[in-house]
N, C-alpha and C positions, 0 to 999 in steps of 0.2 A: 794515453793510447787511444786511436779512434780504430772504430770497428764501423763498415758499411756495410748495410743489408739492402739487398738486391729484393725487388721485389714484383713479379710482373704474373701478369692475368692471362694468358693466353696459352695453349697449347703450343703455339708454333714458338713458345719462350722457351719450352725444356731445353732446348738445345742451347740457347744463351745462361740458364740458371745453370747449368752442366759446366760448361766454361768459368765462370764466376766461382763456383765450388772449387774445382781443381787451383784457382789462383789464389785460394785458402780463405777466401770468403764465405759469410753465412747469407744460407738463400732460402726464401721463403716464396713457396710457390701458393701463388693465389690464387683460389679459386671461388666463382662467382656458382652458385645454383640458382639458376633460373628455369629449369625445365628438365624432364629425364633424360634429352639427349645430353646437356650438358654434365649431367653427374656420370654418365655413361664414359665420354671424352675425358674425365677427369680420369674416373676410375682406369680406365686404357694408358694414358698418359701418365698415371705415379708407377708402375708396375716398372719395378728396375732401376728405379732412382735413389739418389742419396741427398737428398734435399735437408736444409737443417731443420723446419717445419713446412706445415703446410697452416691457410688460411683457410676456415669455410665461412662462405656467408652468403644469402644476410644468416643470422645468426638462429633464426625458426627452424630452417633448415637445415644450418649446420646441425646443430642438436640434434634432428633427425638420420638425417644422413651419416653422422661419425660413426657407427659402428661400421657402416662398409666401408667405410676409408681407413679404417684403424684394420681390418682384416688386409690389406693390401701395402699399407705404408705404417712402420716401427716408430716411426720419429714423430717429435711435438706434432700438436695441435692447438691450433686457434680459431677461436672465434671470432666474426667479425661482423659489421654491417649492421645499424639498428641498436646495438647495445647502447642504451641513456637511459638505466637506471640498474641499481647497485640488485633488484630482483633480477634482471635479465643476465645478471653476470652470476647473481647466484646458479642460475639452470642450467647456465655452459658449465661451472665448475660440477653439480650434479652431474650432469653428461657425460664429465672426462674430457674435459678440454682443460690443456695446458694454462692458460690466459686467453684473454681476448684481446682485441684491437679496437681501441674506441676513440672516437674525436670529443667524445664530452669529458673537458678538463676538471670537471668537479669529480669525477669519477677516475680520473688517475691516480689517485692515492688510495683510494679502495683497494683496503689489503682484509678478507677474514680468515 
């Protein structure tokens, strides 16, 4: 069985990740912290949705910032962005992130 996950970065996506949900897909809405206006746009933008997670990154921030996303949105969380090493994944699990999201392949099988 394949399973697609939809994945996009932008505000103006809730309304395609919204569409993809309803066609029984799992959707993860991505979000980039770059500055306070953008945690603002995010935090405005999860309010009401049913997303199957959400991404924060880069991942310094994420850590910081989940517990206001987690006061707003019920569902997984992830971390992303910058994790390449098996410490930086230990502090997301510390923080209450679900998993992270990482391109370094030596680090995908990191299970503790």
């Amino acid at each position: 069985m394949f399973c697609a996950t939809f994945i996009f970065q932008t505000r103006s996506s809730v309304s395609k990740l919204n569409q993809m949900q309803h066609m029984g897909l799992e959707t993860i809405f991505r979000i980039s912290l770059i500055d306070s206006h953008s945690v603002e746009m995010a935090l405005r933008s999860l309010k009401g949705v049913n997303f199957t997670a959400v991404e924060l990154r880069p991942y310094s921030h994420a850590v910081e910032f989940l517990p206001m996303f987690k006061e707003i949105f019920t569902g997984k969380f992830f971390a992303g962005g910058f994790i390449n090493s098996e410490e930086r994944i230990k502090i997301c699990q510390k923080a209450g992130f679900d998993g992270v999201m990482t391109s370094t392949k030596k680090l995908w099988s990191y299970i503790e």
